[in-house]
C-alpha positions as CSV (number, residue, x, y, z in Angstrom):
1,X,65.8,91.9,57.6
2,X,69.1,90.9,57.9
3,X,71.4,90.5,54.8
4,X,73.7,87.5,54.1
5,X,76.4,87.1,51.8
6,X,77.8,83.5,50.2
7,X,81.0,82.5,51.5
8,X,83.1,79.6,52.7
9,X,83.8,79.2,56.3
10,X,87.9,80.0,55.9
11,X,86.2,83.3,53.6
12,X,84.0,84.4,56.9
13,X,86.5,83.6,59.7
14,X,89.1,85.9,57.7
15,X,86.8,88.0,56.8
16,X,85.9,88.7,60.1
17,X,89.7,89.2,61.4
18,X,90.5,91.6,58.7
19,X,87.3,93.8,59.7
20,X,87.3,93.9,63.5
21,X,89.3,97.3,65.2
22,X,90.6,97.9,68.6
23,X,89.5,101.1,70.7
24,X,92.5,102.7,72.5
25,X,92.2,104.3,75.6
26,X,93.7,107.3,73.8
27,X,91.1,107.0,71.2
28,X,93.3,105.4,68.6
29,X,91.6,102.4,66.1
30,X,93.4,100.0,64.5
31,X,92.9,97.0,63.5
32,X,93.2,94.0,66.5
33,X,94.7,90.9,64.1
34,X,97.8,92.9,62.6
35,X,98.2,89.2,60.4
36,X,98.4,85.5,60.1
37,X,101.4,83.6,60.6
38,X,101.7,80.1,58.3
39,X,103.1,77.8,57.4
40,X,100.8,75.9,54.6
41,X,100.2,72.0,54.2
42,X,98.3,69.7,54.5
43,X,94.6,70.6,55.8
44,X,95.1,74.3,55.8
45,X,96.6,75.2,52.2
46,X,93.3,74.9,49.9
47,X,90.7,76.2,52.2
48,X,92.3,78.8,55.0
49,X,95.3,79.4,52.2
50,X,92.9,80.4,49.6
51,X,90.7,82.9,51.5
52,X,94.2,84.8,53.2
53,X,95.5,85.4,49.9
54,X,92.1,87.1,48.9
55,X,92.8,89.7,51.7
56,X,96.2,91.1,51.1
57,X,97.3,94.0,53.1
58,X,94.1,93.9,55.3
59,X,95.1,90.7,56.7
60,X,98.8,90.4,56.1
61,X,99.6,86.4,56.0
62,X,103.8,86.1,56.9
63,X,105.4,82.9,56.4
64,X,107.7,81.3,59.0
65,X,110.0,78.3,59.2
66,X,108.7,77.0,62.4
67,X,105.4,76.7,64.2
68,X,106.1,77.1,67.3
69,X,108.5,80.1,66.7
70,X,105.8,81.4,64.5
71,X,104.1,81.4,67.5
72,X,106.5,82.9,69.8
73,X,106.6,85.3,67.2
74,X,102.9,86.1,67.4
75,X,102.8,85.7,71.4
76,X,105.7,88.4,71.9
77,X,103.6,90.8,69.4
78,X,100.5,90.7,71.9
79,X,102.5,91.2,74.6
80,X,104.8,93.6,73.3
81,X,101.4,95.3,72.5
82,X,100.2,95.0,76.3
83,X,97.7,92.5,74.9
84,X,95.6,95.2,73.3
85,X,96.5,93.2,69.4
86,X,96.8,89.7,68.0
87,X,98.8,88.0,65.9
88,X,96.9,83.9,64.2
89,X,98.5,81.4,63.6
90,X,97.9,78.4,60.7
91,X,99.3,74.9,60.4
92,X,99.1,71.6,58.8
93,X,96.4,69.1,60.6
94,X,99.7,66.8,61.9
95,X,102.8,68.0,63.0
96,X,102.3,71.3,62.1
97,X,99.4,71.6,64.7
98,X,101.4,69.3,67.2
99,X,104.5,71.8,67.0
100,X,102.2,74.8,68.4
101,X,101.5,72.9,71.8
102,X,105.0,74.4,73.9
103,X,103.2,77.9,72.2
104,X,100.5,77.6,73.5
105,X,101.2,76.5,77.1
106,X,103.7,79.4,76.8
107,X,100.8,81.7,76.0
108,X,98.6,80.2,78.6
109,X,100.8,80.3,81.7
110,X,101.9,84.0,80.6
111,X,98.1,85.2,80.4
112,X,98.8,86.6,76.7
113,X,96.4,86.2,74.0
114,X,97.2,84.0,70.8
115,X,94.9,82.8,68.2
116,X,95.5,78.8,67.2
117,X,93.8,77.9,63.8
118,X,95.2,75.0,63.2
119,X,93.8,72.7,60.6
120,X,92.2,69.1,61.3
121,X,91.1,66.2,59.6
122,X,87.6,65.7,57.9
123,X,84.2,66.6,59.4
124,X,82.6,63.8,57.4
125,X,85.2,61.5,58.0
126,X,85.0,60.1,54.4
127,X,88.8,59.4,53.9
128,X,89.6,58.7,57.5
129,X,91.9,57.7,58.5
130,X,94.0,60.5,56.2
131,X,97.4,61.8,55.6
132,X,98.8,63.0,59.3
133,X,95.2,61.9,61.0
134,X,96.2,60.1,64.8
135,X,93.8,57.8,65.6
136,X,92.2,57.0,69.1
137,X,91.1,53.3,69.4
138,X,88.3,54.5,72.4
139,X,86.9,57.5,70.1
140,X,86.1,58.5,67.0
141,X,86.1,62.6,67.0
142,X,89.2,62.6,68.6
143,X,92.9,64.5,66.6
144,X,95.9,65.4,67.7
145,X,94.3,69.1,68.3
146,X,92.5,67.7,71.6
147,X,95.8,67.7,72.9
148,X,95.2,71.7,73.2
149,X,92.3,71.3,75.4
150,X,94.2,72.1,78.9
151,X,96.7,74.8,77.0
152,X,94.6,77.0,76.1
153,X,91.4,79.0,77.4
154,X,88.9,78.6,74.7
155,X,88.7,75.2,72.8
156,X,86.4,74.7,70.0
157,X,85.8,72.4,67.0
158,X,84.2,74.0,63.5
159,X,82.5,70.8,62.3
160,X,79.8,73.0,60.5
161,X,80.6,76.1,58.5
162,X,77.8,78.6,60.0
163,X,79.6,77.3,63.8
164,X,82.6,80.2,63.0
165,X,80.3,82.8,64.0
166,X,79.7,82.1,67.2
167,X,83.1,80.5,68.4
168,X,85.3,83.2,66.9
169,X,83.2,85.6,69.0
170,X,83.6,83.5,71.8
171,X,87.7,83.4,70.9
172,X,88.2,86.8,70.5
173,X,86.1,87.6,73.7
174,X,88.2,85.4,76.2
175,X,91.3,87.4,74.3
176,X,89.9,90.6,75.4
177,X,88.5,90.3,79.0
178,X,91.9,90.9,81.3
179,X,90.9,88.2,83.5
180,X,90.4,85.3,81.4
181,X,93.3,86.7,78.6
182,X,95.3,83.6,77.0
183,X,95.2,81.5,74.1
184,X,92.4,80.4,71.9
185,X,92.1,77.2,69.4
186,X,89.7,76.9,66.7
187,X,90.6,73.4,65.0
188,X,89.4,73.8,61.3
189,X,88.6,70.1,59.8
190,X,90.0,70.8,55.9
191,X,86.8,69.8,54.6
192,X,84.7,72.5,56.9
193,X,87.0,75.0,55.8
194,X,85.9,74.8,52.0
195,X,82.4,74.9,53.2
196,X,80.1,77.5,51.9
197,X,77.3,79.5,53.7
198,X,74.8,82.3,54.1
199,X,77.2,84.3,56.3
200,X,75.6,87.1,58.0
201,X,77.0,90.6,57.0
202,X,77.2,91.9,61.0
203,X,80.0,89.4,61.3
204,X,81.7,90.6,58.6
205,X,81.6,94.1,59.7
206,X,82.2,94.0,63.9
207,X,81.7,96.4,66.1
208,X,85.0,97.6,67.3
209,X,86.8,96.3,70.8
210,X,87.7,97.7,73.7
211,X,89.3,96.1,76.4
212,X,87.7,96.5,80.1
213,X,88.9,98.1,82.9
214,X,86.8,96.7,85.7
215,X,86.5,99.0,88.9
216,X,86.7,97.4,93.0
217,X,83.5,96.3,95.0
218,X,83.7,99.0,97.2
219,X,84.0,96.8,100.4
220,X,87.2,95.4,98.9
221,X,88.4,98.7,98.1
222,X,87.2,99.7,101.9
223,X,89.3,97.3,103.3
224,X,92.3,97.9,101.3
225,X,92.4,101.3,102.6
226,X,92.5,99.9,106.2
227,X,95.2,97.5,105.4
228,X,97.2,100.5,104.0
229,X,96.1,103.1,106.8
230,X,97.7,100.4,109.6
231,X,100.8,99.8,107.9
232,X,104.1,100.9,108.1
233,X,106.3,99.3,106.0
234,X,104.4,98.8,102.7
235,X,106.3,97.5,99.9
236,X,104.6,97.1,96.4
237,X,105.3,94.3,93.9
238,X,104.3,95.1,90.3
239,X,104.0,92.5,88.2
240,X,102.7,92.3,84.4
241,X,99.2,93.3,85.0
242,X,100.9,96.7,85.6
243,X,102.0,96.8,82.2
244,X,99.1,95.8,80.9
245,X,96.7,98.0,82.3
246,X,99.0,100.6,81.0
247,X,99.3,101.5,85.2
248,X,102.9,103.1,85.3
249,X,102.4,106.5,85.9
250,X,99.2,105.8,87.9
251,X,101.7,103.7,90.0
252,X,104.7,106.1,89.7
253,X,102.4,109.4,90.8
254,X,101.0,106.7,93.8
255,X,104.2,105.4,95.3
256,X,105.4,108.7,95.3
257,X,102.4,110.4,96.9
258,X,103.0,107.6,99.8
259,X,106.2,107.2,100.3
260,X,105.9,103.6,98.8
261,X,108.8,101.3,97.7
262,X,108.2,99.2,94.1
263,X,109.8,95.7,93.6
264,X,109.5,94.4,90.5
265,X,108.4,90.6,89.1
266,X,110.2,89.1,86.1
267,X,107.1,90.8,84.2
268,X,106.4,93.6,85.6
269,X,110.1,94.9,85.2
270,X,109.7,98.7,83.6
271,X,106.5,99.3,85.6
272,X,108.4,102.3,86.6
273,X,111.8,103.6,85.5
274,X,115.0,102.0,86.6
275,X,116.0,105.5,88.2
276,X,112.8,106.2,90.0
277,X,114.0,106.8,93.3
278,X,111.4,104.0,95.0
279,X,112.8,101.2,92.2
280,X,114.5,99.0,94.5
281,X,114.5,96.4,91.4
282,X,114.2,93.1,91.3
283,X,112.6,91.0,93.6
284,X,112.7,87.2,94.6
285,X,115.0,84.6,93.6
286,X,116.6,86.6,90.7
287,X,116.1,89.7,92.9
288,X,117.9,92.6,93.7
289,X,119.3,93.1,97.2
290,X,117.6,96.5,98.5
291,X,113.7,94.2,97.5
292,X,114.4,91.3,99.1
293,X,116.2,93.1,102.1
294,X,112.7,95.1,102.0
295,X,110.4,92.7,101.7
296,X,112.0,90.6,104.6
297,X,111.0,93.5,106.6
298,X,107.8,94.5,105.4
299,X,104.5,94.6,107.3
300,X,102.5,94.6,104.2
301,X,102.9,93.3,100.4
302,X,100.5,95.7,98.3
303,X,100.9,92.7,94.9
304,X,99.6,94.3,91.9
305,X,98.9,92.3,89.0
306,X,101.2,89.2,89.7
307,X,100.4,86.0,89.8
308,X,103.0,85.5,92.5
309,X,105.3,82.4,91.0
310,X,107.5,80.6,92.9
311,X,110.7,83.2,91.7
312,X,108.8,86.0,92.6
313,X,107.6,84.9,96.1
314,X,111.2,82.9,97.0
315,X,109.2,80.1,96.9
316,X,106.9,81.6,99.0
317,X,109.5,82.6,102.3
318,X,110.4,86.3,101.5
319,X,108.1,88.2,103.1
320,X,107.8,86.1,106.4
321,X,105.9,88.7,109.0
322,X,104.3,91.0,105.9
323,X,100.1,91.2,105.4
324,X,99.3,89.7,101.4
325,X,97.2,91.9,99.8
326,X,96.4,91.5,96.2
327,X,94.8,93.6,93.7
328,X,94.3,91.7,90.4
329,X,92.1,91.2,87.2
330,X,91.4,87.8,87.9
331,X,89.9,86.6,91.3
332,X,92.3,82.7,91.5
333,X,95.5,85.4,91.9
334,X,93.9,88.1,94.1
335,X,92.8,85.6,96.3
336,X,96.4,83.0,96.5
337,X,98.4,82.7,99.4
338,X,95.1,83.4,101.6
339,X,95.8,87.4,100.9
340,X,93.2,90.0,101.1
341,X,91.5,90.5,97.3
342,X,91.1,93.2,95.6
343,X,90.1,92.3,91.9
344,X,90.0,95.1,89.8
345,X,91.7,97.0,86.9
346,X,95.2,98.2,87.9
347,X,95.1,101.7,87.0
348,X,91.2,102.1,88.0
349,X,92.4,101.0,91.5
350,X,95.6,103.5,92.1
351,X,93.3,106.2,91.2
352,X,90.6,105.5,93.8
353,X,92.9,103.5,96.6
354,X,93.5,107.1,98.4
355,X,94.0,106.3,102.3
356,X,93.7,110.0,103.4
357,X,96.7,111.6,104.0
358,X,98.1,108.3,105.8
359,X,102.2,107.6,104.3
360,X,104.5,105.0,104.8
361,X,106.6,105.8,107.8
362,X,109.4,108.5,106.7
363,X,112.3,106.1,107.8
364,X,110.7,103.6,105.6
365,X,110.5,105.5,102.7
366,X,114.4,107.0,103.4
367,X,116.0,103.6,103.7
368,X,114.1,102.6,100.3
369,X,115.7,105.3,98.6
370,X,119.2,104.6,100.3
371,X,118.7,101.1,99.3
372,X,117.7,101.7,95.4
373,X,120.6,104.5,95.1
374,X,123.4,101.7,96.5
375,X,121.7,98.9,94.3
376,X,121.9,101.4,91.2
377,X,125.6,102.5,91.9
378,X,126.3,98.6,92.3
379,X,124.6,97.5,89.0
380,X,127.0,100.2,87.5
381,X,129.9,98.7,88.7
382,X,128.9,95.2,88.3
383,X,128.3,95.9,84.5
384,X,131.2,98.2,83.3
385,X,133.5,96.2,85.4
386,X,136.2,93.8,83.4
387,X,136.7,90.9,83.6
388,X,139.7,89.4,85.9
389,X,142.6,88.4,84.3
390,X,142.7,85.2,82.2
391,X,138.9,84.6,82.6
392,X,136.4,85.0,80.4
393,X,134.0,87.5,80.6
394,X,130.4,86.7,82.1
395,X,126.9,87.8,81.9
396,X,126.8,91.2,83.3
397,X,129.8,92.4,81.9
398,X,127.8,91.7,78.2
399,X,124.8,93.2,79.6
400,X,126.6,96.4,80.4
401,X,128.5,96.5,76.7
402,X,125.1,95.7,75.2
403,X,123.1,98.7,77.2
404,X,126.2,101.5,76.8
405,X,126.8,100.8,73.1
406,X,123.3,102.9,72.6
407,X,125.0,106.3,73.6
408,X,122.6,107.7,70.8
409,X,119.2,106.8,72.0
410,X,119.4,104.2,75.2
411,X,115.5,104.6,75.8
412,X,114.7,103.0,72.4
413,X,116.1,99.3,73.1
414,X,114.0,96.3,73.6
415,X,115.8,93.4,75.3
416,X,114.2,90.1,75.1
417,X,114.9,87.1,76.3
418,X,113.3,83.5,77.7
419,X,115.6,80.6,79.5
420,X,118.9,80.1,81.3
421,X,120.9,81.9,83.3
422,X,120.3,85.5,81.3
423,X,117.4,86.0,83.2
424,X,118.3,86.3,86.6
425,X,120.9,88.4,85.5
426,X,118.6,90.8,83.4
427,X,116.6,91.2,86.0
428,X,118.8,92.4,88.1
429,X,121.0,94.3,86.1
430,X,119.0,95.6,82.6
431,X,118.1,99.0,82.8
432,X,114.8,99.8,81.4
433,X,113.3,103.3,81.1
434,X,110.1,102.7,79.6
435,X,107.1,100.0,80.2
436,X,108.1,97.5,77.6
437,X,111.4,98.2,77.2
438,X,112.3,94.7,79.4
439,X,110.8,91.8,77.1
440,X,111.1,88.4,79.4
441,X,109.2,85.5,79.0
442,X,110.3,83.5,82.6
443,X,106.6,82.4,83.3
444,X,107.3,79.0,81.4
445,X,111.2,79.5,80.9
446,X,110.8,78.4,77.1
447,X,114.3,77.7,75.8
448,X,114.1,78.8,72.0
449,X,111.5,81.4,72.6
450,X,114.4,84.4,72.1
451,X,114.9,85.2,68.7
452,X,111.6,84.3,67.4
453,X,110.1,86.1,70.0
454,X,112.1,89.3,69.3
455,X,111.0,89.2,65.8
456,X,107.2,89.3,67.4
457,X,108.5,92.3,69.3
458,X,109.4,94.4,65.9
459,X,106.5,93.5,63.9
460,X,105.1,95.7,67.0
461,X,107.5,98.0,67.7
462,X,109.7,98.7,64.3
463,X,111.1,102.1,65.6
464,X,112.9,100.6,68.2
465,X,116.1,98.7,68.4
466,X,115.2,94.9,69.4
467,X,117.9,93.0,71.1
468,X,117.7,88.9,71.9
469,X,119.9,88.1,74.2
470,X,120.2,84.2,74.2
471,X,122.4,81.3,75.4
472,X,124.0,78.8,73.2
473,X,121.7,76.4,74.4
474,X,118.5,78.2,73.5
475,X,120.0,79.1,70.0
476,X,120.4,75.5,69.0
477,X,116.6,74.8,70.1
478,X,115.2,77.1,67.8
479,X,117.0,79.6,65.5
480,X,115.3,79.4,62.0
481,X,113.7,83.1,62.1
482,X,117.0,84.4,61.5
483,X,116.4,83.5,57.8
484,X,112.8,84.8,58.8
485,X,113.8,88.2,59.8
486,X,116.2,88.6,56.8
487,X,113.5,87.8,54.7
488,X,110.7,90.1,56.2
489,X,113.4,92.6,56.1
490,X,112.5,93.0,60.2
491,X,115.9,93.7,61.5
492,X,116.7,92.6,64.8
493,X,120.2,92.0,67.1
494,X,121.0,89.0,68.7
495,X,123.6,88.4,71.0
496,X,124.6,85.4,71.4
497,X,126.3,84.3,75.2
498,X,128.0,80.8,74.4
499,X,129.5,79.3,77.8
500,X,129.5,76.1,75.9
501,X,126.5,73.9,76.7
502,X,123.7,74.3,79.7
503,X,125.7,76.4,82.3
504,X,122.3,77.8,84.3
505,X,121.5,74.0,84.9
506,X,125.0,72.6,85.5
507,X,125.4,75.5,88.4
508,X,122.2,74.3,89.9
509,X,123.0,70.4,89.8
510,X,126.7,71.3,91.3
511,X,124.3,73.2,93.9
512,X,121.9,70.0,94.4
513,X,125.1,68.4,95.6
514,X,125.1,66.1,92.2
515,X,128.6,65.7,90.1
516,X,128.7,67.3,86.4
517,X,126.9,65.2,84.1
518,X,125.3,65.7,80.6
519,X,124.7,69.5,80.7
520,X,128.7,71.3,79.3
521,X,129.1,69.6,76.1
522,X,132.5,68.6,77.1
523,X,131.0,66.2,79.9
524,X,128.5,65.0,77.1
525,X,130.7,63.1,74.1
526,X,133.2,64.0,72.0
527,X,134.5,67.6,71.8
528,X,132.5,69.7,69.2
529,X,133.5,73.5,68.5
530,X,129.7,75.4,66.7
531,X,130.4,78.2,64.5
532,X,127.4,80.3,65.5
533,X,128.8,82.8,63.3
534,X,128.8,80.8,60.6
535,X,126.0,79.9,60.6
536,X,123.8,82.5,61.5
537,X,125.6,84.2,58.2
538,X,124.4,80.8,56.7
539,X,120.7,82.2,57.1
540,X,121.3,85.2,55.9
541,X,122.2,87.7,59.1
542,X,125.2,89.7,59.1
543,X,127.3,88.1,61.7
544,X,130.8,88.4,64.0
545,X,132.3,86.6,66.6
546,X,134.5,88.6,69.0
547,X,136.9,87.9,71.3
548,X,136.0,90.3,74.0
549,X,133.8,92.7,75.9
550,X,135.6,95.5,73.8
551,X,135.1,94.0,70.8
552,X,131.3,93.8,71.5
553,X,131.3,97.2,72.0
554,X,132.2,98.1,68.7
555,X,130.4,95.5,67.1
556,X,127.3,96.4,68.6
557,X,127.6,99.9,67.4
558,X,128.0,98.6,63.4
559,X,124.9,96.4,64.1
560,X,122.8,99.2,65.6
561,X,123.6,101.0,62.1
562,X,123.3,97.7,60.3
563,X,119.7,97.5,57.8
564,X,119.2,93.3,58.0
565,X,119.5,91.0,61.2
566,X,123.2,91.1,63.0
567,X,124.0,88.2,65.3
568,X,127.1,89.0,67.4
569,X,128.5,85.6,69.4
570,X,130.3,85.6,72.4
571,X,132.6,83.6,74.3
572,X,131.5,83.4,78.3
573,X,132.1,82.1,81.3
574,X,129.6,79.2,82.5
575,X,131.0,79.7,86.3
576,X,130.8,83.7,86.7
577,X,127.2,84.7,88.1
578,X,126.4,88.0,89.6
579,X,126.6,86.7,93.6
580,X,124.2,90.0,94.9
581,X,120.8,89.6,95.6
582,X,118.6,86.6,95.2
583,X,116.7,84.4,97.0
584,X,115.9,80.8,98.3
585,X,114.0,78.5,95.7
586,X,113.0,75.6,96.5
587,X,114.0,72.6,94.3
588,X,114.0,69.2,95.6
589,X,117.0,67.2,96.6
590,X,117.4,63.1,97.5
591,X,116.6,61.9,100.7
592,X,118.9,59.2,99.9
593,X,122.1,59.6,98.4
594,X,126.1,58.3,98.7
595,X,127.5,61.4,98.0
596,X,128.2,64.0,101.2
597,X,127.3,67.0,98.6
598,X,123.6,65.9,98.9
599,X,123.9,65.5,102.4
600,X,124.9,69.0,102.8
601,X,122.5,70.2,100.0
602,X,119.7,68.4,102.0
603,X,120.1,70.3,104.8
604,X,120.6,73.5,103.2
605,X,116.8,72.4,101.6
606,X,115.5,71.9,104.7
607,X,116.0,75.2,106.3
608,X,114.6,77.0,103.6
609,X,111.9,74.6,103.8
610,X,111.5,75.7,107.6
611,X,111.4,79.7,106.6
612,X,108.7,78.9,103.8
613,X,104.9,80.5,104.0
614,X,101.9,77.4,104.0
């Protein structure tokens, strides 16, 4: 007979968290929440509040100044974790739960897994409408938390206590299968929450997880081998399901065996080390010269575990004469772009795709190598260069004093970044050694995502040296877990690039053939000079502003031996990119228009439109 015990339906659901473990491949356990991110108010506070402070250590509850950086916080833990761990998040039923929305569409284009547990207003509907509660005219069980319905993978509503049991199983098994991996909400009515019932004592004591690897259909696999066997000119892109399936070496050992160039997406950068001799780096519109000059030429595309974005692809017109094939966890990538499927675990598939003794052709695989030792010696110069006389110093040049300033131990950084023109120029020129190493979140470009997401990043990885690199733009969106790092005592670095308003976007409208307009703050009002210094020191961080690449240099040494947070501004250029490399992208430009620059940028459009895939 099976045994209950008495609880409320907050009690059960963290009960549940605290007790469910994670299998490592390596035959590691631990537990697969690491803690609960909240911010308590209304609708959360009595019910969810009461049952996370019963737990403690088991189910560590960390208190934020934002939502959605909360989130960012907790989304940059599981992916800093390769998806194998969770972070939850708690709100208010009103804004609170409205704030996590950019989260989890963040979450939900990135395929990383994020528990929502937001509150929401009365089952029984007794007080409606209450404090926060948005009313729809058309239906009654409507709240502002259907609004997560398309963001997010799983979508459920506890409007009876003994519900939890089943729909956090479902939630936590989306989390875990690598093909449906993404964000979860359970919406938690207040009243629900405070709910008792007979809870059954198998949910309070899971069996552990362990994260599939599914294996090929063997005709898939069959004909992968043939695609492989008849070309000559292979070039793989890894993208973040490399990473996640914990692939590298597997791909490393591979690409070496065949002779194989790697490219690499904006997520899939450190799928093999910088100074493997096949990393030809980058690829697509923030790519490297030696990919994109590859994949021009390329008879086949081997894509592995990307879901080929618009940057990765050049808008899809990089590889114009190649073969798509695509090996992926989930069957809508493998099978985009009308590419041969392969849909299967990453590492599962470079172990059993062996097509005899058959290698790229040898002049391939030579002018691969050429290409990645040219690119390499080129990043080198482009990042330890100074800047010309009178000019400020631009993105590269930081990135270079930022990487050398770790003479000590340059393997242990983390860079992380989101938005802007940092990462193009990351991707090209950040030098990563280790899967993990490169933190970007470019699959929704969230402006803000940067320092919260880098304090996600050492709540998973506090032996190593977390960097945010972030714009002045970003900083101003969202900067609060500063004071949220000091007060964890979760050192991180951030360096902040200030080129004095939105100089990513103002490049691109000068390029659409538009005039400046509302994107320097000196085309936007009156003049206003931000002490980012100031105050980041204002939220508790240690903090400098220097006047040049040399200064940097030394102030990033103090901050690497610094204990708390160490924010270190920076004056830059918002005209200096790095000009090598890239791609086509296709961005839309007026048919109509006075001005000869969008004449000219029209017709520029429409011969990239011309070289583009369908």
């Amino acid at each position: 007979m099976s045994t209950t015990r008495r609880l409320t339906m907050a009690q059960a659901l963290v009960a549940h968290l605290a007790a469910l473990r994670i299998e490592r491949d390596d035959g590691r356990s631990e537990p697969y929440c690491a803690g609960v991110w909240a911010i308590f108010g209304h609708g959360n506070v009595a019910g969810l509040g009461e049952a996370l402070a019963q737990h403690g250590s088991a189910l560590p509850t960390h208190r934020a100044h934002n939502e959605q950086a909360m989130a960012h916080a907790a989304i940059a833990f599981a992916k800093a974790n390769f998806r194998e761990r969770i972070m939850a998040v708690t709100t208010s039923i009103g804004p609170g739960a409205t704030n996590l929305l950019t989260a989890a569409a963040l979450a939900h284009v990135n395929r990383l897994p994020l528990l929502l547990l937001p509150g929401d207003v009365f089952a029984s509907r007794a007080p409606d409408p209450v404090l926060q509660q948005v009313e729809d005219f058309a239906a009654g069980d409507v709240s502002a938390n259907d609004a997560f319905r398309p963001l997010v993978r799983y979508f459920d509503r506890i409007t009876r206590p003994e519900q939890i049991v089943v729909a956090l199983t479902r939630a936590i098994q989306v989390m875990t299968d690598p093909a449906t991996c993404g964000p979860v909400c359970l919406a938690l009515p207040q009243d629900v929450q405070a709910m008792a019932f007979d809870c059954p004592e198998s949910f309070l004591a899971p069996a552990p997880l362990r994260i599939r690897r599914p294996a090929p259909d063997a005709h898939e696999l069959a004909e992968a081998n043939d695609l492989l066997t008849s070309s000559r000119r292979p070039l793989v892109v890894a993208g973040g399901g490399v990473l996640y399936s914990r692939a590298g070496a597997s791909l490393a050992a591979w690409a070496t065996t065949h002779g194989v160039p790697v490219a690499e997406t904006q997520a899939g950068k450190g799928s093999l080390a910088w100074d493997h001799p096949l990393n030809v780096g980058a690829i697509g519109v923030t790519g490297s010269p030696a990919a994109n000059a590859l994949a021009a030429d390329a008879d086949l595309v081997l894509a592995i575990g990307t879901r080929l974005s618009d940057f990765s692809t050049a808008s899809h017109s990089l590889w114009p004469n190649a073969r798509l094939l695509s090996l992926n966890v989930q069957p809508m990538d493998a099978a985009k772009w009308r590419g041969r499927a392969l849909v299967a675990d990453a590492r599962v598939v470079l172990a059993a795709l062996r097509p005899g003794s058959w290698r790229a052709d040898e002049a391939w695989t030579v002018r691969a190598r050429q290409l990645a030792s040219h690119w390499n010696a080129r990043v080198t110069e482009l990042t330890t260069a100074a800047p010309p006389a009178g000019e400020l110093p631009y993105d590269a040049e930081v990135i270079g004093a930022v990487r050398d300033s770790a003479a000590d131990s340059p393997g242990n950084d983390i860079v992380v970044c989101a938005a802007g023109t940092l990462p193009a120029e990351l991707h090209k020129l950040w030098r990563s050694t280790r899967p993990g190493g490169y933190h970007m979140e470019y699959g929704y470009s969230c402006m803000g995502y940067e320092i919260a997401g880098a304090l996600g990043v050492k709540l998973a990885r506090p032996e190593a040296e977390v960097i945010a690199m972030v714009g002045d733009g970003s900083y101003l969106m969202l900067n609060s877990e500063i004071a949220t790092s000091v007060m964890l005592g979760l050192k991180i670095i951030v360096v902040v690039l200030d080129n004095r308003g939105f100089g990513c976007i103002q490049r691109l409208q000068l390029a659409s053939g538009s005039p400046r307009f509302n994107n320097l703050l000196e085309d936007c009002g009156a003049p206003v000079a931000i002490d980012f210094a100031a105050h980041a020191a204002s939220l508790g961080a240690g903090a400098v502003h220097v006047k040049d690449v040399a200064e940097l240099k030394v102030a990033m040494r103090a901050a690497r031996a610094a204990e708390k947070t160490q924010v270190l501004v920076i004056d830059t250029s918002p005209w200096r990119t790095t000009d090598d490399g890239g791609a086509w992208w296709e961005v839309a430009i007026p048919e109509v228009s006075s001005r000869a620059e969008v004449g000219d940028a029209l017709a520029s459009y429409r011969d990239g439109k011309a070289k583009q895939r369908l």
